[in-house]
Residue, then its C-alpha position, 0 to 999 in steps of 0.5 A: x500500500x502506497x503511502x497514504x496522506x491525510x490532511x487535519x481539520x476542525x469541524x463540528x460533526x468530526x466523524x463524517x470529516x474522517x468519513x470522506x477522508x477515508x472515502x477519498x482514499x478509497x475512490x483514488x486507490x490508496x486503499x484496496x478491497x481486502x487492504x487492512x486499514x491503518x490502525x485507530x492511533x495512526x489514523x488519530x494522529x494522521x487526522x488529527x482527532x480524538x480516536x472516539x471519531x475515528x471509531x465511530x467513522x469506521x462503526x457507519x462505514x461497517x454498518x454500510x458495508x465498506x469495512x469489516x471488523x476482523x478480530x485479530x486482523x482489524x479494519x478491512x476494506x471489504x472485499x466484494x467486487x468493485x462495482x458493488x463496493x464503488x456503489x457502497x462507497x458513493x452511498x457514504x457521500x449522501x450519509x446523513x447522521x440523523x436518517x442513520x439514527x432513524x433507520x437503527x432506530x426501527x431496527x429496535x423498534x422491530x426487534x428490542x419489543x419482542x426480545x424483552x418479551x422472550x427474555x420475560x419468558x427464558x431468563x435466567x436468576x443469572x440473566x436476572x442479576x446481569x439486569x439488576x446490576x446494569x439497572x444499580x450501575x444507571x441508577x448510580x452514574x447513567x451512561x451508555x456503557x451502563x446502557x449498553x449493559x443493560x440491553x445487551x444483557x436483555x438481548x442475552x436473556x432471550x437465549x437467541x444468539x442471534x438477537x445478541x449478535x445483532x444488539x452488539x453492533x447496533x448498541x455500540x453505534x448509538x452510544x454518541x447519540x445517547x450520550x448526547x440526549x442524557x444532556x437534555x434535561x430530565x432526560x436521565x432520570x426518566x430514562x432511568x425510569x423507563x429501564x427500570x419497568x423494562x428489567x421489573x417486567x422482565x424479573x416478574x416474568x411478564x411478558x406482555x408488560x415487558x413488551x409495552x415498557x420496551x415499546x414506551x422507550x423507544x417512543x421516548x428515544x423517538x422522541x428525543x431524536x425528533x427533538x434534537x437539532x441536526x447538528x447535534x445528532 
């Protein structure tokens, strides 16, 4: 791989910067499909920016198909045929922040419901007390690694690799966003609230509740992205 050049910046929305600095050297060539990507530091220190952009860069272009996270290997070009993989890469140039977040978005909607259902049906004492502790860890200091935890742990109590495998990455890609509306105010404390009736639901084996309390969060999260100004999504 040829030497490859990046330029500094200062912009807002800093992620989609690095974005179409990484499309760049794809379109001309400096990066092949199946070339591994420079690791998260180096493209921090080319790029000059904070490596939390570059991570949640390289997390959209997975989403769309232009890279691949390999354990042990890293960022990978993905390797699917050029005409496919030039068709993804014009997709990033009309990338919109706030439509990504609305498509996750019915993806839970489809899904996060019926998962806390199954969970209030199969779940463990041991998926209880992943619950209960996430749930203490939101209560004691709220923040997307707590819940990350929590709905990771709901996806886990389902029982279906699946549903777990596909939470994972979602959960991850949303953590700006909500980092972003727990600074909204009052938003921390109801969506503590909002958690809580989940896991209740789910500790009680309640079904049906749990299904509803997970539908009413995810109208709030909705809510809160419809709210939102553009240029803090």
């Amino acid at each position: 791989m040829e030497k490859i050049h990046f330029k500094k910046f200062k912009s807002r929305k800093i992620f989609e910067e690095v974005i179409e600095q990484i499309r760049i050297q794809i379109v001309n060539g400096n990066i092949q499909p199946g070339d591994r990507l420079l690791p998260e530091r180096t493209l921090s220190e080319l790029i000059g920016v904070h490596r939390n952009s570059i991570r949640e860069a390289l997390k959209i272009l997975e989403y769309m198909g232009v890279v691949e996270s390999k354990p042990g290997a890293g960022t990978i070009l993905s390797d699917v045929g050029k005409d496919l993989l030039k068709e993804r890469i014009s997709n990033i140039t009309k990338f919109s922040p706030k439509s990504f977040l609305v498509e996750l978005l019915e993806l839970r909607e489809a899904l996060e419901p019926h998962m806390a259902a199954l969970a209030a049906k199969r779940a463990t004492e041991e998926d209880i007390n992943a619950m209960e502790a996430a749930i203490d860890a939101l209560k004691i200091q709220p923040s997307s690694t707590a819940d990350d935890r929590l709905h990771l742990a709901i996806a886990k109590a389902t029982h279906n690799v699946t549903f777990l495998r596909l939470t994972e990455p979602v959960m991850s890609m949303l953590s700006t966003f909500r980092e972003r509306t727990s600074r909204v105010p009052g938003r921390c404390r109801h969506e503590f609230a909002e958690h809580e009736q989940i896991f209740l639901a789910i500790r009680d084996k309640n079904p049906n509740l749990a299904k509803a309390a997970m539908k009413y969060h995810l109208d709030q999260v909705k809510a809160m992205l419809q709210i939102l100004p553009d240029e803090d999504v």
